[in-house]
C-alpha positions in Angstrom: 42.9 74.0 93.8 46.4 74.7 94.5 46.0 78.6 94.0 42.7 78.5 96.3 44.4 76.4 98.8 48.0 78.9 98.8 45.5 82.0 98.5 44.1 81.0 101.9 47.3 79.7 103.6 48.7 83.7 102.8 45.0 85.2 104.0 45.7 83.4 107.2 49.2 83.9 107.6 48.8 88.1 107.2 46.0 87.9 109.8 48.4 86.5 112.0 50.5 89.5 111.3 48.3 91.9 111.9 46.8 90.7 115.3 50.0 90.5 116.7 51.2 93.6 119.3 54.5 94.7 119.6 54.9 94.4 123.2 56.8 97.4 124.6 58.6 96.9 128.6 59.0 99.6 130.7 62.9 99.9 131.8 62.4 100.1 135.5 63.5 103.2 137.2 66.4 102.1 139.5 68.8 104.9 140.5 72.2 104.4 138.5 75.1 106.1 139.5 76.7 107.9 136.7 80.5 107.2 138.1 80.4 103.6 138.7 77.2 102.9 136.2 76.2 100.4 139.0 72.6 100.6 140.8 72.9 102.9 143.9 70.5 104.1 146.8 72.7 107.2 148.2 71.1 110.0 150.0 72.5 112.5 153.3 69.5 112.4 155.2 69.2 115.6 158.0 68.1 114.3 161.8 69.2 115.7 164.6 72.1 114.3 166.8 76.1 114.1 167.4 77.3 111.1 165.5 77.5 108.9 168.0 73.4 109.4 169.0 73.0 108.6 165.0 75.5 105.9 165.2 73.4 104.2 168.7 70.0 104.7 166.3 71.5 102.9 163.5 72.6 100.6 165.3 69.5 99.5 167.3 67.4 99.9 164.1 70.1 97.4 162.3 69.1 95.0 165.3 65.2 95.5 164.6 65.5 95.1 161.0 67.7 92.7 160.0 67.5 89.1 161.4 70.8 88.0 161.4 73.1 91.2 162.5 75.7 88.2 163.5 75.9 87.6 159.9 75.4 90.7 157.7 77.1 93.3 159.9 80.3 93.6 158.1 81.7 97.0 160.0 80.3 98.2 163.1 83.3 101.4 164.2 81.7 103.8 167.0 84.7 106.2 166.2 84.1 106.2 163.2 80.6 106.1 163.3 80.6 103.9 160.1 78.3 100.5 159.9 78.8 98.2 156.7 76.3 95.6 156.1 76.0 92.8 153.4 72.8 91.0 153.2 70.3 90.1 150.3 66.9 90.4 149.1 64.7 87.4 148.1 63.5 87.5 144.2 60.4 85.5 143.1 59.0 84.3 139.9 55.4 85.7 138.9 53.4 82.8 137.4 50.2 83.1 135.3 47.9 82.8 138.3 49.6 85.9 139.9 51.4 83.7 142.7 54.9 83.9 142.8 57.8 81.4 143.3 61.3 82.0 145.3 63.8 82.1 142.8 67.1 83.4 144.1 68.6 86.0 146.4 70.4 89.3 145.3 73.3 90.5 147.8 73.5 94.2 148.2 76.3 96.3 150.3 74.9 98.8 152.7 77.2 101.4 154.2 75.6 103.8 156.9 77.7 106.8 157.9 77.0 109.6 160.8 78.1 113.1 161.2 76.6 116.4 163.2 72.9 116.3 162.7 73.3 113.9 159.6 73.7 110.4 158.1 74.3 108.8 154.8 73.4 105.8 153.2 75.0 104.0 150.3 73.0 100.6 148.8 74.9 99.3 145.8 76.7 96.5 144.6 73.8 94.6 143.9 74.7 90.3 142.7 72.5 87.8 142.1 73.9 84.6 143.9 75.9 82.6 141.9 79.2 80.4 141.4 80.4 83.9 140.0 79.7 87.6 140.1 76.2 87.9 138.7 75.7 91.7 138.5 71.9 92.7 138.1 72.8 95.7 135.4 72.7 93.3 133.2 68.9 92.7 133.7 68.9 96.5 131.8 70.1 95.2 128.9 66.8 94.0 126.2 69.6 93.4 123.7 71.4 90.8 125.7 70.9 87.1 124.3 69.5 86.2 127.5 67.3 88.4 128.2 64.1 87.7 129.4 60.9 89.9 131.1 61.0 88.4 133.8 64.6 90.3 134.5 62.2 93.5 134.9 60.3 92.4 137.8 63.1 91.3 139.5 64.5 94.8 139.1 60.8 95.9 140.5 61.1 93.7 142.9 64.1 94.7 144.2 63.6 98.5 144.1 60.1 97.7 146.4 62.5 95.9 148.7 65.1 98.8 149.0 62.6 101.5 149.0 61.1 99.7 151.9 64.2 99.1 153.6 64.8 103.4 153.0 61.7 104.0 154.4 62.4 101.7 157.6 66.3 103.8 158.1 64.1 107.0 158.1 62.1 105.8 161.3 64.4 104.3 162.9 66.9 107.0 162.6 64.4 109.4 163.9 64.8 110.2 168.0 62.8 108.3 169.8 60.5 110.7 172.2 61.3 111.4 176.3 58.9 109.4 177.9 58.6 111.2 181.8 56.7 109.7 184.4 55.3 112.2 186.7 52.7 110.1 188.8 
């Protein structure tokens, strides 16, 4: 009875094994820059303009876009034709019926910079809110004791965000067409 009994207990036990997946994630595809190892959006984008038409664009797209420009405009220098911005992106939790939760909100720092028919944009710095520096590079890491999936979609979630934000800077940085009236 006891052989039967520990016979079955190891038949059911290796079925186990067997059925079970390894589950492989998917590290998402967030630009890294090699210098500072830190997640960063940087591209010199060409549009035509001196630096102070690009500086006016960013400018009234930074009042379109962001809500708060009291708040997250950190620089705003014509003569330099330099805007700094700090502001964040909200993270959810995905729950088993596919509905997400607000979590937290990650901080970015957005640097916008003009010259003869060209601008560029740096988005790095990226800190999940918290009594200390939270960097999110350390949602990379599968080998950290903490780590869970979940840090993956975040990461997702915040490279829809800034991709979305990119997208927005493109149009709004664009000159906007001469409207005549000749009635």
């Amino acid at each position: 009875m006891k052989k039967s009994f520990l016979i079955y207990i190891l038949l059911i036990s290796s079925s186990f094994v067997m059925g079970q997946k390894e589950v492989v994630y998917v590290t998402p595809d967030l630009p890294i820059d090699e210098t500072t190892k830190l997640v960063t959006y940087k591209d010199v984008i060409n549009e035509k303009g001196s630096p102070q038409e690009l500086y006016d664009r960013a400018m009234e797209w930074v009042k379109t876009y962001y809500k708060n420009t009291a708040e997250v405009i950190k620089t705003a220098d014509r003569e330099k034709v330099l805007i700094e911005i700090r502001s964040g992106v909200k993270i959810h939790n995905k729950m088993k019926d596919g509905s997400k939760v607000y979590k937290n909100v990650v901080y970015y720092n957005f640097k916008l910079e003009c010259r003869q028919d060209r601008y560029r944009y740096t988005i790095t710095d990226f800190n999940e809110k918290a009594a200390a520096a939270a960097p999110i590079e350390i949602w990379f890491d599968q080998k950290h004791s903490r780590w869970q999936p979940s840090w993956y979609d975040y990461l997702n979630e915040i490279h829809e965000n800034m991709q979305s934000l990119i997208i927005s800077l493109q149009d709004g940085m664009m000159p906007k067409p001469v409207v005549t009236d000749d009635w």
